[in-house]
N, C-alpha and C positions, 0 to 999 in steps of 0.2 A: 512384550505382550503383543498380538497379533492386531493389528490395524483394519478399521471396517470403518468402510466410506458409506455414510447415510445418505442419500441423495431425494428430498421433499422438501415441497417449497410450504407445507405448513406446518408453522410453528410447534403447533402440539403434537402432532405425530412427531417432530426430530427431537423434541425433547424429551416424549414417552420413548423410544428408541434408545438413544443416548443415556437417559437417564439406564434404562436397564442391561443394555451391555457396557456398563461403566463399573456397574453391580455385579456382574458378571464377570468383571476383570478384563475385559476389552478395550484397547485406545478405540476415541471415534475420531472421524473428521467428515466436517459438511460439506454439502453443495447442493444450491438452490434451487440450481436449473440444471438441464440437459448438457448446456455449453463447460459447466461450472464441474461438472458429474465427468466428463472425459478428461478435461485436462488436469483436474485432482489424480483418477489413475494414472497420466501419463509422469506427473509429477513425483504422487507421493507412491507408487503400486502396493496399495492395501493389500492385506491376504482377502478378503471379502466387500463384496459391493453388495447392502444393499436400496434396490433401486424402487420410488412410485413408479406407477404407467404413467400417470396426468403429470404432468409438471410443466414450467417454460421452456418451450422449443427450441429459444434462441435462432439460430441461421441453419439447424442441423435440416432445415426442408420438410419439415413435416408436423402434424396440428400436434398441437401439444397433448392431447389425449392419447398419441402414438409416442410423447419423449423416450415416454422409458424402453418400450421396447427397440426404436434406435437406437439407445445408445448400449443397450445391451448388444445389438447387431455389431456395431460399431469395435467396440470391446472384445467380442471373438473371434473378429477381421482380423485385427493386430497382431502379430506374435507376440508381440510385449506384453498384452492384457489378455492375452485371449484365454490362458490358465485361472484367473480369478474369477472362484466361483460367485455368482451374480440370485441372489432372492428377491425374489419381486413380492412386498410387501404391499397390499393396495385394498379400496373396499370393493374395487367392483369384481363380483365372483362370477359375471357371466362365462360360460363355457369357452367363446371365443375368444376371452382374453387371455385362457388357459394355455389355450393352440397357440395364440399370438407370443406369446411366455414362449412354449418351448421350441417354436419354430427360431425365435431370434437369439436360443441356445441357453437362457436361464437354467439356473439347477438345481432351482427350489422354488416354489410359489407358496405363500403363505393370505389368508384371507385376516383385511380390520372387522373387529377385534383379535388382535392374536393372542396368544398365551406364551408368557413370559416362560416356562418351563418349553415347552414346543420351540420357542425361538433360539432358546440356548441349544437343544437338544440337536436342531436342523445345523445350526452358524459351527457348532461343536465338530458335529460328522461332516460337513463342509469342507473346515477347514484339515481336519486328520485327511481328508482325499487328498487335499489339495498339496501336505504335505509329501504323502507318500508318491502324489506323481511328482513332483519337482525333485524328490529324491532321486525316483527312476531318471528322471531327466538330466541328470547331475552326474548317475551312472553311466549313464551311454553314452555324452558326454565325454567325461573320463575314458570311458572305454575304446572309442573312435580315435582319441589322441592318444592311447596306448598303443591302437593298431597300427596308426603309421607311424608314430615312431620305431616299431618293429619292422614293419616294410621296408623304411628309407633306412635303416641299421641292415635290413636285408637286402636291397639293394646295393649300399654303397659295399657290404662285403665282397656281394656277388660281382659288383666292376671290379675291387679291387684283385680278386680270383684270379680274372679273367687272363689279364697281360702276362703273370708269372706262368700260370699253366700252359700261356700258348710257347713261351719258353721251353716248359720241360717235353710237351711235343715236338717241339724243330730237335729240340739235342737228343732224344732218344731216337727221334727218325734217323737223324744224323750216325749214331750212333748204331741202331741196327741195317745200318746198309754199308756197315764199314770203316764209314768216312774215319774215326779214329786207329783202325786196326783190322785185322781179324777177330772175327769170334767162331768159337766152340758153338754148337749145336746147341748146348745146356742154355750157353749165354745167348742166345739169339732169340730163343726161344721164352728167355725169361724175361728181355727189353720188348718181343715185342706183346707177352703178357702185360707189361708194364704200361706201354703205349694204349695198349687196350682201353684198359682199367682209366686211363689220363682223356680217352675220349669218350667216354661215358660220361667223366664229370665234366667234361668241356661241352657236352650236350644236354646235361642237369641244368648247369649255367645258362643255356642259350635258352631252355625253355623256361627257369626263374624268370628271364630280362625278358621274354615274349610273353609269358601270362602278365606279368606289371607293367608293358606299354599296354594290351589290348584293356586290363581293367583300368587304367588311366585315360584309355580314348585317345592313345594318341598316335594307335598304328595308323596307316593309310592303306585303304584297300585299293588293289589295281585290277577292277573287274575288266574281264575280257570272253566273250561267247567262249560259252563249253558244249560241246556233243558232251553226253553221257556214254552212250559205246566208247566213243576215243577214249574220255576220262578212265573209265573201268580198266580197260584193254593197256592204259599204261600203267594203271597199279600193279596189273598181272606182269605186265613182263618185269616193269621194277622189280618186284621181290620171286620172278624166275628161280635165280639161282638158290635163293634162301628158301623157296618151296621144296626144291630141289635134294636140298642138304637136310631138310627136316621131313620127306616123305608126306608133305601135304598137297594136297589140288584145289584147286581155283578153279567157279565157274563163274562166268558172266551171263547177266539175262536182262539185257535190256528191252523193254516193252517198246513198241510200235511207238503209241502216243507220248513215250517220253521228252518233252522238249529239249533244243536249246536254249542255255539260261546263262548269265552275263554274272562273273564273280571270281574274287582274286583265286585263279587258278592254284597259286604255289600252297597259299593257306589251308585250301581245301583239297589238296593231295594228301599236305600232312596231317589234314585231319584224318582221313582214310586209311594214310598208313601208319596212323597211331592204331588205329581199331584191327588192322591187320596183323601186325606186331601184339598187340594183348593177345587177340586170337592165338598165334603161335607161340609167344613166351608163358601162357596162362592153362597147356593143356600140355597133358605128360607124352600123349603119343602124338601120332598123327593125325592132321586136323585139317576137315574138309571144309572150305571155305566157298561161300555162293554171296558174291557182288552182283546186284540189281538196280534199276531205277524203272519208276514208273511215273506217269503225272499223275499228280497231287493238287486238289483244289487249292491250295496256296502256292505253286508251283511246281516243283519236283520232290520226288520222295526218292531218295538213295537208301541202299538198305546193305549192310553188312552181317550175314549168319556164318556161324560156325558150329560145330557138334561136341565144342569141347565141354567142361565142367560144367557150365552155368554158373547165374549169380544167383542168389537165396533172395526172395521176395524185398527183404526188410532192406536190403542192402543197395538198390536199383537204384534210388536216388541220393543218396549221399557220395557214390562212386564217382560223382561229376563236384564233388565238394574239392578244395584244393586241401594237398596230405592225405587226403581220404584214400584208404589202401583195405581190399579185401581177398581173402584168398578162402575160397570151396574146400572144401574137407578133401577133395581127390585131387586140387590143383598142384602142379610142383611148386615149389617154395621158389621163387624171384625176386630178385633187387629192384625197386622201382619208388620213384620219388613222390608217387601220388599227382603228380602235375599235367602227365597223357592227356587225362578223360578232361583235364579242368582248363586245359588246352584247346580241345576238343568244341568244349560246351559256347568258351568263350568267342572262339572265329567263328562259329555260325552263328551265333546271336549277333556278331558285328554285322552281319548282310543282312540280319531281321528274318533267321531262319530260327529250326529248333532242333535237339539232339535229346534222344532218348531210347532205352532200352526196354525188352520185352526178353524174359526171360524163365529158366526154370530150373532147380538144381539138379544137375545129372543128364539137362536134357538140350546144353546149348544155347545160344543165347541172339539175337538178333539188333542189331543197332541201327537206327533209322535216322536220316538224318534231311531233314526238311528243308529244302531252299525255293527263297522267291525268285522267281525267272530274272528279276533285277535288285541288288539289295535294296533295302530298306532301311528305312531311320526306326530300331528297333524300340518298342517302349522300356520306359525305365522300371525296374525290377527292385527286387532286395537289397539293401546298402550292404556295405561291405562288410558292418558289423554283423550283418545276418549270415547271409553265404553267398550270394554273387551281386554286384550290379550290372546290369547289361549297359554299352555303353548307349548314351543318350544324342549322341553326336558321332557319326561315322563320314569320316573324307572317301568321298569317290572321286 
C-alpha cells in the first residue's frame, strides 16, 4: 500500500488524517516537527507528504509559521525527494499562503476543514502522477543504458574492424601494383575496384570513432587564426580535380568585413568538404557550387550553396540526426552512412558555433555555418537519448 507521511505537531489534526487514509487503505507515518518531516523522507521515501505550514521549526532557520513551506522547499532541492508529491493541509486560507504553497513547489493545497472524499480524490490523482512519472523515469533510465551499451558494442566492433581492414588495404595495394605477379587488365581493374570499396569502409570507420570521441568530449581542438579567403580558396583547389571530372564550378566570395577567427583548422575543412562532397554525390548533373563568408554578429558566417535537388522542408533538421539519410525525388541514389551532416553538426558545436540549412525542393539548398572568432565552451543541449549533446567541456 503506498505510504504518506503526515507531518503536524497537533494531535487531532494527525489523528483525523491518519484515521482516514487508514480508511482509505493508506500506511501512515508521523512527524512532529519540520526536523522530524525531512529525515522521515530521507529515511522512509513515502509516495506522498502531507505537510501543515505552522509547525516546530527546529534548526531549519526559519519561524515556524514558515516550517512547512521549507521543508517543502527543501524536499524539491533533493533529487531523492524532489518527485514526492507534497499537500499542504492547513487552516490558514490567506491568498499568500497559497503563492507561498506553490512557490516552494507543493501540488496540492487543501483548506481545514477538509473533506474526507476531496482528500482521497486529490492523494488518489497524486499519487497515479507520481506513478506514471517514476515509470517514465525508469524508462529513460533503461533506455540511456540500452544506448550505450549499443555505442560501446559499436565501438568495440568498429576498433575491432579497424586492424584487419588496414590489412586487406596494404595486401590489395600490394597486390595491384604487382608486388605478387602480373596482372591482366580485368584483374587490375577488379583489385583496385576492391581497394576502392575497402576504403570507403576504412573512412565509415574513421568517421564512427570521430562522431563518438567529439560526443564523448574527448577530442581536443588545435585552434589556429584562419583567413576565410585562404580557408575557401583551399577547398577550391582540394577538390579541383574532382570538379573537374564531374563538370562542376566553384565560386568564392568572401566579404570585405569577414574576420580572422582562431579554430581547429583540419576539423573545419572537413566540415566544408563534407558539405561539398553531398553537394556533388547528391545532384545527377553538374553542380554549381558558391562558397562565401561574411561577419556575423556572433562572429563569422560561412555559407555553402549549391543548385542541386534540394532538401524538402520536413527533412532540414533531422539530416543533422546521426543514420539520418534523405534522398529528393530527383536525387541519384548514393551509399552514405548518415554520419557526414552529424559530423558536420558535432565539430562546430565543439567551438560553440552552429550549422544549419535553408532550403527548397528543386531549388538547391544553402548551408551556413556559424563560428565564434575564438571557440567557446558551448551550452549543453539534448542528451543523447534525444538527438545530440553538445559537448559541455572543450580542450583548447
Amino acid at each position: 500500500m503506498p505510504l504518506i507521511l503526515v507531518a503536524d505537531d497537533v494531535d487531532a489534526n494527525v489523528e483525523l488524517l491518519v484515521d482516514q487514509l487508514e480508511t482509505l487503505g493508506f500506511q501512515t507515518v508521523i512527524a512532529r516537527d519540520a526536523p522530524s518531516a525531512l529525515a522521515t523522507c530521507l529515511d522512509r521515501r513515502p509516495d506522498l507528504v502531507i505537510l501543515d505550514v505552522s509547525m516546530p521549526a527546529g534548526d531549519l532557520g526559519v519561524i515556524d509559521r514558515d516550517a512547512g513551506f521549507e521543508v517543502c522547499r527543501r524536499l524539491k532541492r533533493d533529487a531523492r525527494t524532489a518527485r514526492i508529491p507534497v499537500i499542504f493541509v492547513t487552516a490558514l486560507g490567506d491568498t499568500s499562503d497559497r503563492v507561498k504553497a506553490i512557490e516552494a513547489g507543493a501540488d496540492d493545497f487543501l483548506t481545514k476543514p477538509h473533506h474526507r472524499l476531496v482528500l482521497n480524490a486529490r492523494v488518489r490523482a497524486l499519487l497515479k502522477l507520481k506513478g506514471a512519472t517514476d515509470a517514465l523515469e525508469e524508462s529513460l533510465k533503461r533506455l540511456r543504458e540500452l544506448q550505450k551499451v549499443r555505442d560501446d558494442l559499436m565501438k568495440m566492433i568498429v576498433h575491432d574492424l579497424k586492424t584487419p581492414l588496414t590489412s586487406v588495404l596494404a595486401t590489395l595495394e600490394m597486390a595491384r601494383d604487382g608486388d605478387f605477379g602480373a596482372l591482366t587488365p580485368p584483374q587490375a581493374r577488379a583489385l583496385s575496384d576492391a581497394e576502392g570499396k575497402a576504403e570507403d569502409l576504412l573512412a565509415l570507420i574513421e568517421d564512427l570513432l570521430e562522431v563518438a570521441r567529439i560526443e564523448e568530449q574527448t577530442i581536443t581542438l588545435q585552434p589556429e587564426p584562419i583567413a576565410p579567403a585562404a580557408l575557401l580558396a583551399e577547398i577550391v583547389y582540394d577538390w579541383g580535380l574532382r570538379f573537374k571530372q564531374e563538370g562542376a564550378t566553384a565560386q568564392v566570395d568572401v566579404a570585405d568585413d569577414a574576420p580572422v577567427f582562431r579554430a581547429d583548422k583540419v576539423l573545419l575543412k572537413r566540415v566544408l568538404s563534407n558539405l561539398v562532397q553531398n553537394a556533388l554525390t547528391h545532384t545527377a548533373g553538374p553542380v554549381n557550387l558558391a562558397l562565401g563568408a561574411r561577419a556575423d554578429a556572433n562572429g563569422i558566417l560561412i555559407t555553402v550553396t549549391d543548385d542541386g535537388p534540394g532538401i524538402p522542408s520536413e527533412y532540414q533538421e533531422i539530416i543533422f540526426r546521426k543514420f539520418e539519410r534523405v534522398r529528393a525525388a530527383n536525387a541519384p541514389r548514393v551509399r552514405s552512412s548518415g554520419l557526414g551532416l552529424t559530423f558536420c553538426r558535432l565539430a562546430v558545436e565543439s567551438h560553440g558555433g552552429r550549422i544549419w540549412v535553408k532550403s527548397a525542393e528543386g531549388e538547391g539548398s544553402t548551408f551556413y555555418v556559424q563560428m565564434p572568432i575564438a571557440p567557446i565552451e558551448p551550452p549543453r543541449a539534448m542528451s543523447r537519448t534525444g538527438e545530440f549533446t553538445v559537448p559541455s567541456t572543450v580542450h583548447v
